[in-house]
DRENFI-676116 format. One record per residue: x, y, z of N, C-alpha, C in turn; residue in three letters. Coordinates in steps of 0.2 Angstrom, whole numbers, padded with zeros to 4 digits, always signed. Example, Ala and Ser with C-alpha at 12.3 -4.5 7.8 and 13.67 -1.06 7.14 Angstrom:
2
+0066-0028+0039+0062-0022+0039+0066-0016+0039ALA/+0064-0011+0035+0068-0005+0036+0064+0000+0039SER/
This chain:
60
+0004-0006+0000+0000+0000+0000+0004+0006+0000UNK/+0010+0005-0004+0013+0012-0003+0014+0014-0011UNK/+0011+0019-0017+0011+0020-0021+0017+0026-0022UNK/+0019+0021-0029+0026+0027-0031+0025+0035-0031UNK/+0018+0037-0032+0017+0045-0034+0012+0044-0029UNK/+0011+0050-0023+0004+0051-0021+0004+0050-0014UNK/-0004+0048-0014-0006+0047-0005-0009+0041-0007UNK/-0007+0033-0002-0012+0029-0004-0019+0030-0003UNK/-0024+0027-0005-0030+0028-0005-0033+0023-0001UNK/-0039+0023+0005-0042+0016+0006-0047+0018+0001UNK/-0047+0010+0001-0054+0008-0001-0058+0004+0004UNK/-0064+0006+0001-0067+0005+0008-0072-0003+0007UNK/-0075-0006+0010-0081-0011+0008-0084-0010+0002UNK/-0085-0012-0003-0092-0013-0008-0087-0009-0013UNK/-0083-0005-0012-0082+0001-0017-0075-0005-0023UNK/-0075-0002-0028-0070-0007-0033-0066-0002-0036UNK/-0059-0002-0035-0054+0001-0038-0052+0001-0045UNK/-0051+0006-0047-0052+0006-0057-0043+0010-0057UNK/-0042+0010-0064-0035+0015-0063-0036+0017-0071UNK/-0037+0023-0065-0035+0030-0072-0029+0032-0074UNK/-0028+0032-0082-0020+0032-0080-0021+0043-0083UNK/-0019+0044-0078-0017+0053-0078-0009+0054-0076UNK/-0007+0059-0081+0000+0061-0077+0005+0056-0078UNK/+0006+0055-0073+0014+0051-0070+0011+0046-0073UNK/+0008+0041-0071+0006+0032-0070+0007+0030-0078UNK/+0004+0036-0083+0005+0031-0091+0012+0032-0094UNK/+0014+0036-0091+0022+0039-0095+0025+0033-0092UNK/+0023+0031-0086+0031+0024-0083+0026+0017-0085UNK/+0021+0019-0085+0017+0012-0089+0021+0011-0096UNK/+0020+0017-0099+0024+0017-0107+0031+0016-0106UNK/+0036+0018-0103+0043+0019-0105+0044+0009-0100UNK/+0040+0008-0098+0040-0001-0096+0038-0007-0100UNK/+0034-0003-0106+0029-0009-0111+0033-0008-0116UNK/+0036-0003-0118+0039+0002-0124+0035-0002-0130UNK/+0030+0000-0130+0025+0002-0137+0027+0000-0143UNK/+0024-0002-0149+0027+0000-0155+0023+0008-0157UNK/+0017+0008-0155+0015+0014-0155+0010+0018-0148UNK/+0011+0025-0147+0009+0025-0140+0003+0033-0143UNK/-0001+0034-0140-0007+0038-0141-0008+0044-0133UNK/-0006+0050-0133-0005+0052-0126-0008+0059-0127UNK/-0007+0063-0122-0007+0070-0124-0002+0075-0119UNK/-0002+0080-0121+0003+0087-0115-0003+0089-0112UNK/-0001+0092-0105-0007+0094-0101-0010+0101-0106UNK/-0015+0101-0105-0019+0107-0109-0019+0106-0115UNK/-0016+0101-0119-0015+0101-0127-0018+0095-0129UNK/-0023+0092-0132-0022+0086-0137-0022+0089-0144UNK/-0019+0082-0147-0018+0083-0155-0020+0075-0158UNK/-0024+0073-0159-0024+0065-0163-0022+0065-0169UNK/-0020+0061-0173-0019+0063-0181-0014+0056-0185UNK/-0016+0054-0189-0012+0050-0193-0007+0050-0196UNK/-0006+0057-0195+0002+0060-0198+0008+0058-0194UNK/+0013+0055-0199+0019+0053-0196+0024+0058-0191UNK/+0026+0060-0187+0029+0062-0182+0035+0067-0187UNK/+0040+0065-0192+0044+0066-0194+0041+0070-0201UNK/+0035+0069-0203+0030+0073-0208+0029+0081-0205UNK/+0027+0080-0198+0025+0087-0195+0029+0089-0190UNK/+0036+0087-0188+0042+0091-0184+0044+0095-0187UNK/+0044+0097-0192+0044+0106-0193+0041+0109-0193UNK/+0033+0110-0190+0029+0114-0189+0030+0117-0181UNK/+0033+0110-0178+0031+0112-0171+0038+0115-0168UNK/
């Protein structure tokens, strides 16, 4: 019960625990699984799109 980031949580009787992944927990979930492709976003920014990474790194 002692979680990498945070304050552990109880849980109580009846209640069932789900995991969000926000922030920290998908970045060390990804750099653990290492992907062959990974779908995320920067806080306050998303961007979805089919466009290959090396087609649009000059724009940004």
């Amino acid at each position: 019960n002692k979680p990498d980031y945070g304050e552990a949580v109880i849980i109580k009787e009846g209640e069932v625990p789900v995991f969000w992944a926000c922030g920290v927990t998908p970045q060390a979930a990804i750099e653990n699984a290492k992907p062959e492709i990974v779908i995320t976003h920067a806080p306050g920014h998303m961007f979805i799109t089919d466009i290959l990474n090396e087609d649009i790194e000059s724009i940004f």
